[in-house]
C-alpha positions as CSV (number, residue, x, y, z in Angstrom):
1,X,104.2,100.1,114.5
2,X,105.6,96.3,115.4
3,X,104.4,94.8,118.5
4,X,106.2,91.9,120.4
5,X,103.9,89.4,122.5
6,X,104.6,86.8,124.5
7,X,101.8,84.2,124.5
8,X,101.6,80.9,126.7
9,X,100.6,77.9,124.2
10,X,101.4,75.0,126.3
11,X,101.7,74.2,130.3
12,X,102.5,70.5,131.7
13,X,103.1,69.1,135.1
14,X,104.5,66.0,136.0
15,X,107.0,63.5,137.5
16,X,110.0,63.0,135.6
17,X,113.6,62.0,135.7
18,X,116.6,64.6,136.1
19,X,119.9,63.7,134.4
20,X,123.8,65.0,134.4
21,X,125.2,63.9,131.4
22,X,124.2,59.9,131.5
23,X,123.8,60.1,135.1
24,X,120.9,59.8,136.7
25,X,120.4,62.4,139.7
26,X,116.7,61.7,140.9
27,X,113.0,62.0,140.0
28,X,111.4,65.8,140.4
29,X,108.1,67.2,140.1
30,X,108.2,69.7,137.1
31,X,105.9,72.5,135.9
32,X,107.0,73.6,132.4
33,X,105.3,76.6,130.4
34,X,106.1,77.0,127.1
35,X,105.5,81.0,125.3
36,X,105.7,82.0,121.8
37,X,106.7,85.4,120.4
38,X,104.5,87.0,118.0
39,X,105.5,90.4,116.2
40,X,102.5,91.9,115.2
41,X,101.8,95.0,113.4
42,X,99.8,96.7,110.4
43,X,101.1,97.0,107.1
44,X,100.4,100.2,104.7
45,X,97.5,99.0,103.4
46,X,96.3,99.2,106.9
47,X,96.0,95.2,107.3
48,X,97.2,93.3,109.8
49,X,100.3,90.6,110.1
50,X,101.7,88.7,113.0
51,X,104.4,86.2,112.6
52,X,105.8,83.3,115.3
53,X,109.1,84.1,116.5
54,X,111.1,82.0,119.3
55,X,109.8,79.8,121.9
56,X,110.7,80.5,125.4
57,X,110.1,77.5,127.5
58,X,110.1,78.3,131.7
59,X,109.1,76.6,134.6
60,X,110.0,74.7,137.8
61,X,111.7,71.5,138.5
62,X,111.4,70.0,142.5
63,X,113.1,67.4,144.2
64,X,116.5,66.4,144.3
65,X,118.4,68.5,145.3
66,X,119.7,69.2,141.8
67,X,122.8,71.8,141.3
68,X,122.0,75.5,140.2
69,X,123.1,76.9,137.2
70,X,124.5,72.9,135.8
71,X,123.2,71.7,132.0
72,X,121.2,69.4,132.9
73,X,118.3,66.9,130.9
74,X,114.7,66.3,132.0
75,X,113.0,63.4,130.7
76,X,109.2,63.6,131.1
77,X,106.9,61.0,132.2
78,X,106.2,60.3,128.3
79,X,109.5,60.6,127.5
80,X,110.2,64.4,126.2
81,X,113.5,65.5,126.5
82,X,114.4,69.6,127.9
83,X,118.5,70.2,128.5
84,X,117.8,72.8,130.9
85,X,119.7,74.4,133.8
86,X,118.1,75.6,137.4
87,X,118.9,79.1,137.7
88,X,117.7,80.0,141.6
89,X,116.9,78.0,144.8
90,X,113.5,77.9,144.2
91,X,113.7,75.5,141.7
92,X,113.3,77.7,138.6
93,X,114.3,76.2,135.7
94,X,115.5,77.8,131.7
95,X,115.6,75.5,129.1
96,X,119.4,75.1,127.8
97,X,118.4,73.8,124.3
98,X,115.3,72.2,122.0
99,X,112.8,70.3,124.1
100,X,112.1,67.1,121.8
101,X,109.5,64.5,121.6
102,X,110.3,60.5,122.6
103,X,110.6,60.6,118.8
104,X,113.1,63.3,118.3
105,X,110.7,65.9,117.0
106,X,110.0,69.4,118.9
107,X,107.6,69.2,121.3
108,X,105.5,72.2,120.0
């Protein structure tokens, strides 16, 4: 039988810069946890196998105010990149799209 986990691989915390489009809207204090699926199961032979899946990449974003449920862009202190949208008033965030390096590169 397949299993799906959810697994945190990476948390971060810091003071970064909140964008609409090329605007800039204000500085906030984020806290970003990034999970990884991983399908795991047994094969006939009765081994084992687990395989990455998708990222999911949560957190929260203070300051502001910033609009709920707008695509916005975070830019962290060293310069990663998260289109992301707040989706309640307390500040929780989903990410939108990939969250890349200063270099252009995922972040994990």
């Amino acid at each position: 039988m397949e299993d799906l986990q959810l697994e945190k691989i990476k948390s971060l915390a810091g003071a970064g810069k909140v964008f609409s489009g090329g605007r800039l809207l204000g500085e906030g204090d984020y806290q970003i946890d990034v999970y990884q699926e991983f399908l795991q199961g047994q094969t006939l032979s009765n081994g084992q196998y687990r395989i990455p899946g998708m990222k999911r990449i949560v957190g929260t974003v203070q300051g502001g105010p910033f609009p709920i449920g707008s695509n916005l862009k975070l830019v962290t202190i060293d310069g990663a990149t998260l289109p992301f949208f707040i989706s309640n008033s307390n500040g929780r965030i989903e990410a939108s799209g990939p969250f890349l390096t200063k270099d252009g590169q995922p972040f994990v």
